[in-house]
C-alpha positions in Angstrom: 23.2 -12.5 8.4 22.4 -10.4 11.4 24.6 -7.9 9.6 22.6 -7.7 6.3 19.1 -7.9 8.2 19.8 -4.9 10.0 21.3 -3.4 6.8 17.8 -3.8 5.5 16.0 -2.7 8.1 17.6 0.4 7.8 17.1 1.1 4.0 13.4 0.2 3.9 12.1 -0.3 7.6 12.5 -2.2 10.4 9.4 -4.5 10.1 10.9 -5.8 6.3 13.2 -8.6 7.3 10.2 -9.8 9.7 7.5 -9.4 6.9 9.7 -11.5 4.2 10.3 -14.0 6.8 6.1 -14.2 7.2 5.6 -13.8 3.8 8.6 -17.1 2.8 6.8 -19.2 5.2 3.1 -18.6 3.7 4.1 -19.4 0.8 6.2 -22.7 2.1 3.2 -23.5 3.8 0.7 -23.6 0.9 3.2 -24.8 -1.0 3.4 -28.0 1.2 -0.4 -28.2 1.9 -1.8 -27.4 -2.2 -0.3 -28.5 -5.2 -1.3 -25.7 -7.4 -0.3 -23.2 -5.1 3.6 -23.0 -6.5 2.2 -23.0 -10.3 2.7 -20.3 -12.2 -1.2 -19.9 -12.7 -1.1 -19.4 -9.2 1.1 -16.2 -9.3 -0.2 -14.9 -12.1 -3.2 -14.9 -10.7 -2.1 -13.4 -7.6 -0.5 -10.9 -9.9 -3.4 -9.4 -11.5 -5.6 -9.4 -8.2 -2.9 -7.7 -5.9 -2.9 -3.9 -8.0 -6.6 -3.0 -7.2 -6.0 -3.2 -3.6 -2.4 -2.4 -3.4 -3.4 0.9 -5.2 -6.4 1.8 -2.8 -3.9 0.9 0.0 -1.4 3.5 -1.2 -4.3 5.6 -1.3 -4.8 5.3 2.1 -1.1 5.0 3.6 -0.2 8.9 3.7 -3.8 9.9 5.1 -2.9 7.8 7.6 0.6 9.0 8.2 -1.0 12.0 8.7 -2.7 11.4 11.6 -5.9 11.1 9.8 -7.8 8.6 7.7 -9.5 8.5 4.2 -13.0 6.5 4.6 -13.6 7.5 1.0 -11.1 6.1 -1.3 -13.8 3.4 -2.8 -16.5 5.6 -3.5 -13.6 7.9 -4.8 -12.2 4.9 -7.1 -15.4 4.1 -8.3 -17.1 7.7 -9.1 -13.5 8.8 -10.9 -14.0 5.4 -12.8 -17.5 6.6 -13.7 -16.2 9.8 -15.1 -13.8 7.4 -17.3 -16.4 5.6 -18.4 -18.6 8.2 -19.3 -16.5 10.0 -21.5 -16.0 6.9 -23.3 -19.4 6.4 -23.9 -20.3 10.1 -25.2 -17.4 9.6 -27.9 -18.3 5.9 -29.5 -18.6 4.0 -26.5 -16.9 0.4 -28.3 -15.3 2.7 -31.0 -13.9 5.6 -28.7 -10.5 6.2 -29.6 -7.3 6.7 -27.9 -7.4 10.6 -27.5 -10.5 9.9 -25.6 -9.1 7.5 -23.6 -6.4 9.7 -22.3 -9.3 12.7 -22.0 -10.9 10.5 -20.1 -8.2 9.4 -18.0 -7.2 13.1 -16.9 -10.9 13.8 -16.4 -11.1 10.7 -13.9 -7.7 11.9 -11.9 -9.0 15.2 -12.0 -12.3 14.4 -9.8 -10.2 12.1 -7.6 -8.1 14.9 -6.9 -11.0 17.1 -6.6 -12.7 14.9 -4.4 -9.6 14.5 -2.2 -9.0 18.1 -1.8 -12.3 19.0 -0.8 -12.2 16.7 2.1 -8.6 18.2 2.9 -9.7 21.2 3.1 -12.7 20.6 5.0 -10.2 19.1 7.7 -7.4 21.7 7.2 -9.1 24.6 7.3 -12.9 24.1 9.2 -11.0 21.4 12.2 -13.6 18.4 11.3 -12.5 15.5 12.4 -10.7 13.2 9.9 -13.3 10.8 10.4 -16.3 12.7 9.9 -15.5 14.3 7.1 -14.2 11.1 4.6 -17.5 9.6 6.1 -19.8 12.7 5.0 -17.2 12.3 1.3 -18.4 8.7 1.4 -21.6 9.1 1.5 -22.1 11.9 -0.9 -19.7 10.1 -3.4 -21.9 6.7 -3.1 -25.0 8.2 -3.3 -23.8 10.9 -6.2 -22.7 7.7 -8.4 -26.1 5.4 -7.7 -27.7 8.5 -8.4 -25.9 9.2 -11.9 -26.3 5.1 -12.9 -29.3 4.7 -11.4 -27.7 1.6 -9.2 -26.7 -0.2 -12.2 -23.3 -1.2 -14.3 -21.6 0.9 -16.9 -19.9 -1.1 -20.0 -19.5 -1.4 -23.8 -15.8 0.1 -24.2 -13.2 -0.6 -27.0 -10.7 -3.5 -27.1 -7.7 -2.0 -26.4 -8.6 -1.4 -22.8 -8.7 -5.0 -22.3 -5.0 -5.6 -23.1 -4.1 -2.8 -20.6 -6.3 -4.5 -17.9 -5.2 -7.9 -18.6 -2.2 -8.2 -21.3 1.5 -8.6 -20.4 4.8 -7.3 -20.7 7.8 -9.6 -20.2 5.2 -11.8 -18.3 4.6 -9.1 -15.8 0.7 -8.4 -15.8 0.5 -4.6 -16.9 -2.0 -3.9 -13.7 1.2 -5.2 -11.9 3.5 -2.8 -13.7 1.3 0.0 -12.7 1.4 -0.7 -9.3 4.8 -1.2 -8.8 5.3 2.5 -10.5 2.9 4.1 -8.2 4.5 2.3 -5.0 8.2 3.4 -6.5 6.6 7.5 -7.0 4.7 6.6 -3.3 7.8 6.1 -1.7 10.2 8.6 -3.4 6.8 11.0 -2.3 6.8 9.9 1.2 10.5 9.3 2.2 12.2 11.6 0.1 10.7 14.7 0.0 9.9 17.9 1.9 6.2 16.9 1.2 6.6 13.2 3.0 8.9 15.0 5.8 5.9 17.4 6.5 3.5 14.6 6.4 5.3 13.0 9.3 5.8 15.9 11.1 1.9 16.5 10.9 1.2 13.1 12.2 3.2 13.3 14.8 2.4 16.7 16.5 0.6 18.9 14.4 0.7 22.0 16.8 4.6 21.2 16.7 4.9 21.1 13.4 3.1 24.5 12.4 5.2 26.4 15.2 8.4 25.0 13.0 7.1 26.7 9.7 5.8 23.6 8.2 2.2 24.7 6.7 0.0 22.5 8.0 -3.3 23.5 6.3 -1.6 23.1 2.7 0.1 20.0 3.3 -3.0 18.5 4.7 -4.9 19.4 1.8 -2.0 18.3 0.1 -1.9 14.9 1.6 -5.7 13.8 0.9 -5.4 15.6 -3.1 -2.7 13.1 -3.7 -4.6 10.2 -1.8 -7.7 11.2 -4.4 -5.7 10.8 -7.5 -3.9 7.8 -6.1 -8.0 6.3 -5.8 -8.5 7.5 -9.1 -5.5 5.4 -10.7 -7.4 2.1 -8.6 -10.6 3.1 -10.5 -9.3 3.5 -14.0 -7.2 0.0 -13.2 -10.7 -1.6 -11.6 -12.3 -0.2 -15.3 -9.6 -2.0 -17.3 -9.9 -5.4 -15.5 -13.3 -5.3 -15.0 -14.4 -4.0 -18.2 -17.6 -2.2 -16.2 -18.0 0.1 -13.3 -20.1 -0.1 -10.8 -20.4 2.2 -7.5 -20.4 -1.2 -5.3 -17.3 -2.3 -7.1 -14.3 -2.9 -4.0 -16.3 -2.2 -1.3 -15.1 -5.2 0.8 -11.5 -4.0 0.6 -11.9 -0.6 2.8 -11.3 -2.3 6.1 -8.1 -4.5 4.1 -6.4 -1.6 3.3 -6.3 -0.3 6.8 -5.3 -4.3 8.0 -2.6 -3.8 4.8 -1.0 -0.6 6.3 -1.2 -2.0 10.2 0.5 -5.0 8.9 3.2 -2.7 7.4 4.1 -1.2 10.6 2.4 2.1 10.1 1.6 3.9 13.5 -2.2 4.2 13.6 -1.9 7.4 15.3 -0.1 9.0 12.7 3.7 10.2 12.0 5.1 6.7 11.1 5.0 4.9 8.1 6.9 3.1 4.8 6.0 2.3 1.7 8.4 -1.0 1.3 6.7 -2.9 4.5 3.3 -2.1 3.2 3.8 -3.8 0.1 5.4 -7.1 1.5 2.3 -6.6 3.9 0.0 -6.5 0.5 2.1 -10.0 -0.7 1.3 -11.3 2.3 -2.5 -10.9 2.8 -2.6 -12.0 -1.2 -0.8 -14.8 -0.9 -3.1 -15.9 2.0 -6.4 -14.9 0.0 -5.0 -17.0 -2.9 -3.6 -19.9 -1.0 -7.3 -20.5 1.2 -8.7 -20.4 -2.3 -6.7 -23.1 -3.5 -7.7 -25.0 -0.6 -11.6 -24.7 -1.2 -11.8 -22.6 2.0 -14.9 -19.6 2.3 -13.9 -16.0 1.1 -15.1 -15.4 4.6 -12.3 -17.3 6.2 -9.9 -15.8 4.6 -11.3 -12.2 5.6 -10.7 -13.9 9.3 -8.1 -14.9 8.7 -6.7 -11.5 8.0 -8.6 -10.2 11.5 -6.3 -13.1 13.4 -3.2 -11.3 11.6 -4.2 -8.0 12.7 -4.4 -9.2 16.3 -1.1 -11.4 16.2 0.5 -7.9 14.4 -0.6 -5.9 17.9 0.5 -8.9 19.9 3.4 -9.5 18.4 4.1 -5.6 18.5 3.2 -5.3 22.6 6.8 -7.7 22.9 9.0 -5.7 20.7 7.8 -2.9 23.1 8.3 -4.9 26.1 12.5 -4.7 24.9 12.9 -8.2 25.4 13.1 -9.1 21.8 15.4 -6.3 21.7 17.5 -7.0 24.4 17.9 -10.4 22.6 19.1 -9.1 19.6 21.2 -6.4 20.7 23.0 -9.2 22.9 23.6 -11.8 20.0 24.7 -9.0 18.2 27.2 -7.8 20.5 28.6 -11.5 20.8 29.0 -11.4 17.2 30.9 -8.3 17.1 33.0 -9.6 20.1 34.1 -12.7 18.3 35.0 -11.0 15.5 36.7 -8.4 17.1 39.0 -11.4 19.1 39.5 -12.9 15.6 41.2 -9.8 14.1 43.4 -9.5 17.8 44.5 -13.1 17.4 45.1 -12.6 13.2 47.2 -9.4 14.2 49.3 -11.0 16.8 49.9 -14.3 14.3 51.3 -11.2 12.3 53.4 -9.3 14.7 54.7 -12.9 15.8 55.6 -13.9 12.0 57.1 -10.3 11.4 59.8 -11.1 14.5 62.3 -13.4 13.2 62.6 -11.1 9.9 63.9 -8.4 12.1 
């Protein structure tokens, strides 16, 4: 068992074992406590609310990584959803047709990634401070898109969109499906490529990294491009479920999507991070959301809820550091591989013993 859990740990992060572990006992817990909770309502439910954050987390994971952050991924879901919509609208609204739909779709991706580069660059290549500069993005983006709906909601688009916001395949919610895709490309992105290795190496030590030939500016830019097309995919799904956009829409989940990737072990300072525990992370906070539901709690205890997480995450991260945990494992390990070491000694002599008499 010990075995197979570092196995794991090793493939997609050491925080993965522990996570499933949290995330088998939420759900035994409210499984225990609520009836409903083990329904397959239940996780169908769960199913179709987990992709707009999940997506907006993503979104936010590799700015992060990069020793930066990305305050701007709502306004940046929303406004790209507003481009969706309004291209829609200018070819039939209820009776646009598929070609406009996809227009629309690279149109939306387009200002995401637009959006996201501009704030790149403005950290890349003028030295604001990550902070600053999603802030000033957030701002202008919010008040760009009350500006262009005059505070208002956008709707009236054609059937079809419904099915891709809340049909099916093989049981599978499609918003589901989509996420599950972009976490796959995420991850392939981030731990695979010379792209994620430089994003690493950014967080990490930037001056480093540009003294070993990595190009810091570019990948930078790079880095907060991608996170704006990654927003723009939350917007077009938000669109689909929704069936309106709004600039408010998902402005509650900013501060969840930096609890999601702290959850998922990545280093708030930058140069650390994994797809695979942020998403068990994202099951996790979900499952809690729904589960409090189910119990007739306040939305507002479960967004406390997720605060007492954050703290017993940091706690719980201040012992691993302390190498006792460590020192535990590594010693139960090493008993483990003792034992079996002095079984294969005593199988080999029953062996050399049965072999004698033969001679």
């Amino acid at each position: 068992m010990l075995a197979y859990t570092e196995r794991l740990g090793r493939v997609f992060g050491r925080e993965v074992p522990g996570l499933l572990g949290l995330l088998a006992l939420t759900v035994v817990a409210f499984g225990l406590t609520t009836p409903h909770f083990l329904s397959a309502a239940n996780f169908d439910s769960i199913a179709f609310q987990l992709p707009d954050l999940g997506l907006l987390t993503l979104a936010m994971l590799a700015p992060i990584m990069s020793g930066g952050i990305n305050l701007a991924i709502v306004p940046t879901a929303n406004l790209s959803g507003l481009t969706l919509a309004w291209i829609l609208n200018m070819n039939g609204g209820p009776q646009a047709g598929v070609f406009s739909f996809v227009v629309g779709i690279v149109a939306a991706l387009a200002v995401g990634g637009a959006s996201g580069a501009a704030m790149g660059a403005t950290v890349a290549y003028f030295g604001a401070h990550p902070i600053l500069a999603s802030l000033a993005m957030m701002i202008f983006l919010r008040g760009l898109g009350e500006f262009l709906t005059r505070g208002g909601d956008i709707s009236g688009f054609p059937n079809f969109l419904r099915e891709l916001g809340h049909g099916a395949v093989l049981g599978v919610p499609v918003p589901m499906l989509i996420f599950t895709a972009a976490a796959i490309l995420w991850h392939v992105l981030l731990a695979r490529t010379r792209h994620g290795f430089s994003v690493a190496m950014i967080g990490s030590n930037p001056r480093a990294s540009e003294y070993s030939g990595i190009p810091v500016r570019r990948s930078l830019t790079l880095v907060y491009a991608l996170s704006g097309v990654m927003c723009a995919l939350a917007g077009i799904v938000m669109l689909t479920r929704f069936n309106s956009v709004r600039v408010g829409h998902g402005e509650a989940l900013l501060l969840v999507t930096v609890l999601a990737c702290f959850l998922g072990g990545v280093d708030p300072f930058g140069g650390f991070g994994r797809v695979a525990p942020v998403f068990v992370s994202l099951l996790i906070l979900q499952t809690l959301s729904s589960g409090l539901n189910l119990l007739g709690a306040n939305q507002h205890l479960a967004t406390a809820v997720w605060g007492l997480f954050l703290v017993a995450v940091m706690v719980a991260r201040w012992v691993w550091a302390s190498r006792v945990l460590q020192m535990m494992i590594a010693r139960r390990i090493d008993v483990t591989r003792g034992r079996q070491g002095e079984d294969e000694g005593k199988e080999a002599t029953s062996l050399r013993l049965e072999e004698r008499p033969h001679e």
